[in-house]
N, C-alpha and C positions, 0 to 999 in steps of 0.2 A: 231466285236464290237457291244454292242447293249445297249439300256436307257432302263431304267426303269420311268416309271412316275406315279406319285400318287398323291391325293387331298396335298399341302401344307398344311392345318388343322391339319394332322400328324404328322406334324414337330419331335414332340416333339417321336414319336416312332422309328424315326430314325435320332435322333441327334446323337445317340452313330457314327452311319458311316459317319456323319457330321464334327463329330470331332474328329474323326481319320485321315480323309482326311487335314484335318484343320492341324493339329501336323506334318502329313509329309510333308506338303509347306511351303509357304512364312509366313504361320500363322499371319496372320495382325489381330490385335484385334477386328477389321472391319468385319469380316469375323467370327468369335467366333459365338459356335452355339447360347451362351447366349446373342449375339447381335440380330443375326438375330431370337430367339424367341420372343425377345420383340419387333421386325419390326410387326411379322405378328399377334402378338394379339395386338397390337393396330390400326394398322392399314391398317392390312388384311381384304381384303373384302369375303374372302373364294373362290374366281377366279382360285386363283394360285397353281400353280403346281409345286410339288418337283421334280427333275429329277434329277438320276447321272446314271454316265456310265460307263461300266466296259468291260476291253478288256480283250476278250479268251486269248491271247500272253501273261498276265501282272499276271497268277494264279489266276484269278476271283477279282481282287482290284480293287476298287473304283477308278478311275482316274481322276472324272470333278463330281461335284454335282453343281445345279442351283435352282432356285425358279424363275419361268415364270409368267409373267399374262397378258392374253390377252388384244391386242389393236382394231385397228379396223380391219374388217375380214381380213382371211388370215396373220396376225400379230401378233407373241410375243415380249414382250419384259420382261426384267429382271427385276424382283418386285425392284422396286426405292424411295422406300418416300422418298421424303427432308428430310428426320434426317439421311439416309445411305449416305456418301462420296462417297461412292463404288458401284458398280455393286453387284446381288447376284450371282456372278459365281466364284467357288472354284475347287481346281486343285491342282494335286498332283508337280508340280514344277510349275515355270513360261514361258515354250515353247507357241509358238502362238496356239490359240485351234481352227484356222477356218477349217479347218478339222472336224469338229466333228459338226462344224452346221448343215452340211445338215441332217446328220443323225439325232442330236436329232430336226429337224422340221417332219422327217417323226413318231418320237414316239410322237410327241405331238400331241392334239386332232385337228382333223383337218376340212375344210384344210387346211393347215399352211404353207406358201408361203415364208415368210420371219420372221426371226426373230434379234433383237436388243440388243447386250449387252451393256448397257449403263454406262457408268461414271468407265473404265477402265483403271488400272493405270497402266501404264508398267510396274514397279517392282512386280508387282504380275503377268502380264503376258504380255510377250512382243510382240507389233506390229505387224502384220501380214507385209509383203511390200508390196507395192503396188500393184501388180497383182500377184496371187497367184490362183492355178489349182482350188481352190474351188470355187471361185469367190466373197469371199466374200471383204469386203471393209470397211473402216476403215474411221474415221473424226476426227479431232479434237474437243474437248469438253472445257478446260479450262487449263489454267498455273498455275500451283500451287507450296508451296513453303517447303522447310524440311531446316533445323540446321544440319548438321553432325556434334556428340557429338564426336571429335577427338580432342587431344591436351588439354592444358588448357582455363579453361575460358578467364583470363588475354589475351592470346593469339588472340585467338576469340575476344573477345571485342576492344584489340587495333587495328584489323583488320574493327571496323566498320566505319562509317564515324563518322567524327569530330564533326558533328552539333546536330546527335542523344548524343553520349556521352555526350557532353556540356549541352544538353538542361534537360536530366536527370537528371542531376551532378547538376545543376542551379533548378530546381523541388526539389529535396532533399535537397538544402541549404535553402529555403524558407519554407517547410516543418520544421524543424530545429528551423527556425529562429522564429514558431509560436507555438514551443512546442509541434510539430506534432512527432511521429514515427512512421515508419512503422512496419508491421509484417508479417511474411506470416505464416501462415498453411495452411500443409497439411493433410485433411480429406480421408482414408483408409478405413473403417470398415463401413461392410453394414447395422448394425441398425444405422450409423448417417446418410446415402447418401438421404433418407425422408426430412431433416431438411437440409441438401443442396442442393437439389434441390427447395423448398420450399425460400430459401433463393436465391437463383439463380434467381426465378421466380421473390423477389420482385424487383430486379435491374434492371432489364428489362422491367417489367406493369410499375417501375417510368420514363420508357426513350421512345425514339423515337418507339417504335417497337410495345409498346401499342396503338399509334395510327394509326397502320397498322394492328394492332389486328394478328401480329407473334409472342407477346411475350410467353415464356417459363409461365408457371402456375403450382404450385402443381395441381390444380382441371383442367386443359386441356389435353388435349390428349399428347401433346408434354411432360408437366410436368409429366404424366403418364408414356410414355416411360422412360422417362431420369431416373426414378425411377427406375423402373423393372430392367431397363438396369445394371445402375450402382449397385443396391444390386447384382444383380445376379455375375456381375464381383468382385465387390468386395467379394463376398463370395472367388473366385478364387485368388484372391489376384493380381488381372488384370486392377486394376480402384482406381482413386484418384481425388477429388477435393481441387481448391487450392482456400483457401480466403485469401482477402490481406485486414490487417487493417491499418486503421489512428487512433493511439490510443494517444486522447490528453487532453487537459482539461475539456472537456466535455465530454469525455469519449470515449471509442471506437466507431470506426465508420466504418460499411464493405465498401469498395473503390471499389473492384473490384474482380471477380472471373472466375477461369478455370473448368470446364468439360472436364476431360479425359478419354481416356480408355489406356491401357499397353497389351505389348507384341509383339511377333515376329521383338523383337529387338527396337521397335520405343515406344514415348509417342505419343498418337495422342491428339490432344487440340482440341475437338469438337464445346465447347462453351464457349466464353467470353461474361460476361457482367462488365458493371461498370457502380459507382453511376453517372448519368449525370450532377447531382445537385453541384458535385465539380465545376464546370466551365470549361472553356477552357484552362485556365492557367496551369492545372492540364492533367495528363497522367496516372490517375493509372494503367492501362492496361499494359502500357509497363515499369512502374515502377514494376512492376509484375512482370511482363516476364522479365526484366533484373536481377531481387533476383531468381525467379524460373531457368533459364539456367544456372544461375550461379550456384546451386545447384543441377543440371543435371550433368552439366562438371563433377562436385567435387565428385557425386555418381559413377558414371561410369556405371549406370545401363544397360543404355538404348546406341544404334549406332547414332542414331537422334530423332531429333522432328519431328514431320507432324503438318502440319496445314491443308490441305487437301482443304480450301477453296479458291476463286479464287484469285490469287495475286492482292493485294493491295500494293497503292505507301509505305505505312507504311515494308510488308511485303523483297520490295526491300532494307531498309534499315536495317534489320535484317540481309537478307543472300543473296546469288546470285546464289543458290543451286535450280534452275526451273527447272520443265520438266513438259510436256504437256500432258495432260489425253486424252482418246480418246473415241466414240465410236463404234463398231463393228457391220457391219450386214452381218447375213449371208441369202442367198439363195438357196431356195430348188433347184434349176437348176441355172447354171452359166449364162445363156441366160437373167433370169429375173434379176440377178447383173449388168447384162452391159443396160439392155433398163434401168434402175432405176438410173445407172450414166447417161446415157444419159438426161433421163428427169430432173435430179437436174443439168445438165449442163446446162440443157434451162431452168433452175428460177424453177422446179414446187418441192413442198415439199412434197414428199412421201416415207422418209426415214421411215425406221420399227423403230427406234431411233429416239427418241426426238431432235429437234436442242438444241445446248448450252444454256441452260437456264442460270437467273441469280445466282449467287454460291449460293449454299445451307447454310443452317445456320451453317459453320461449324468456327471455329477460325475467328467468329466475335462478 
């Protein structure tokens, strides 16, 4: 078995084996080379490192590819901005890879003592159990939430609670009542994704999130990514945004919108925003989200939705569909895995992985 590592900067010279490896797994759209080129020019520091591995046994194929950047000495961890859900570790099925850490910490530049895959979903690659000959070790990260697009909508909807139903159904009679409709489009094609993003951005600078100075911006880094990202997928025909209108007597009015990306089976919903300026009274988020599943069900595109962010009480009344993300650290010697449990049993934080931060901007 043995890595190969190169400056990350190159990305783009070996995306071809990026997304081949990509095609024969779980292919998450998360994982797309076109995603992760637009992680590392925007907010790549040039630190990071490409790495995949290829086993003698397997005909010389590509089996694990990563994107590392270092922590503090002796520390990798998996290139993570807040805009990836995910880990950048890619794998030709979904079996446990702590196996494979020690070796790629002896190809990486060293010394490399330990390193961290962080923000791991089981369905792309499952659990290691708890003690395992490699020593490597596992945590939990966040609970998160998916749709399984099975059955009819009807079906799914009369399975939700009574008070979500009611209170929608009661939102849309009042709507109604003020000669409000609603709408939804959906935006596909990568010369308008500029102008939704752009749009995205102004829902957001008018709400709570400009006062934290996280909101989305055409002219930000974030509103840069969300750009690159989404033309590039939707060149592929992998990416859609949904705006939802109140179209009334004063004319149309954007209420609320999705950022997504498509593929390997799921829609994932990156980013919501909506107008905050409606009031309290108002829901268009999930007056959204109830027209958009509904026309998931009815396509049959897609197996589920991801929301990928960390459960919210809203979230639980959606679906009851959780599982728990994790992250993974592996050690160069099984010896320094067990002194490192040891010390995080007596309080001290010297995980190669970040603790559970708070959820990333994703499906809020």
């Amino acid at each position: 078995m043995s890595w190969t590592v190169v400056p990350a900067r190159d990305f783009a010279q070996h995306a071809a084996r990026w997304q081949r490896l990509h095609a024969a797994g779980p292919a998450s759209p998360l994982l797309a080379a076109d995603f992760v080129q637009a992680l590392l020019d925007v907010f790549g520091t040039g630190r990071e490192m490409l790495a995949w591995h290829v086993r003698k046994d397997n005909d010389g194929d590509t089996d694990a590819m990563t994107i590392m950047t270092p922590g503090r000495p002796g520390v990798w961890n998996t290139f993570q901005p807040a805009q990836a859900p995910v880990g950048l570790w890619l794998q030709v099925d979904t079996r446990p890879v702590d196996g494979l850490l020690a070796s790629l910490l002896q190809a990486l530049p060293g010394p490399a003592l330990m390193v961290g895959l962080t923000q791991c979903d089981p369905m792309l690659m499952a659990r290691p159990a708890e003690a395992v000959p490699s020593g490597a070790r596992s945590f939990d990260y966040i609970r998160t939430a998916r749709v399984a697009l099975q059955g009819s909508f009807d079906d799914y909807w009369n399975a939700r609670g009574k008070n979500l139903r009611n209170n929608l159904k009661k939102q849309r009679n009042r709507l109604r009542q003020d000669g409000i409709a609603t709408r939804l489009e959906i935006v596909r094609a990568p010369e308008l994704m500029a102008g939704a993003v752009a749009d995205y951005g102004k829902l957001e600078t008018g709400g709570w999130k400009a006062g934290e100075g996280t909101a989305v911006d055409a002219a930000n880094d974030q509103g840069r990514f969300y750009r690159a990202m989404l033309e590039a997928l939707a060149r592929r025909g992998a990416a859609s945004v949904y705006r939802y209108w109140f179209d009334g007597p004063d004319g149309p009015r954007l209420a609320a919108m999705d950022l997504c990306v498509e593929g390997g089976g799921c829609i994932v919903i990156l980013k919501t925003a909506y107008d905050e300026a409606l009031g309290p009274q108002l829901s268009p988020a999930l007056l959204m989200r109830e027209e958009a599943t509904r026309g998931l069900f009815d396509e049959g595109r897609f197996e589920r939705i991801e929301f990928y962010g960390r459960v919210m009480e809203w979230h639980t009344r959606w679906t009851d569909d959780i599982r728990t993300m994790y992250h993974l650290n592996g050690y160069r010697w099984p010896l320094l895995g067990r002194l490192h449990a040891l010390a995080a049993h007596r309080g001290k934080t010297i995980s190669a992985a970040p603790p559970a931060p708070a959820a990333p901007a994703t499906g809020s």
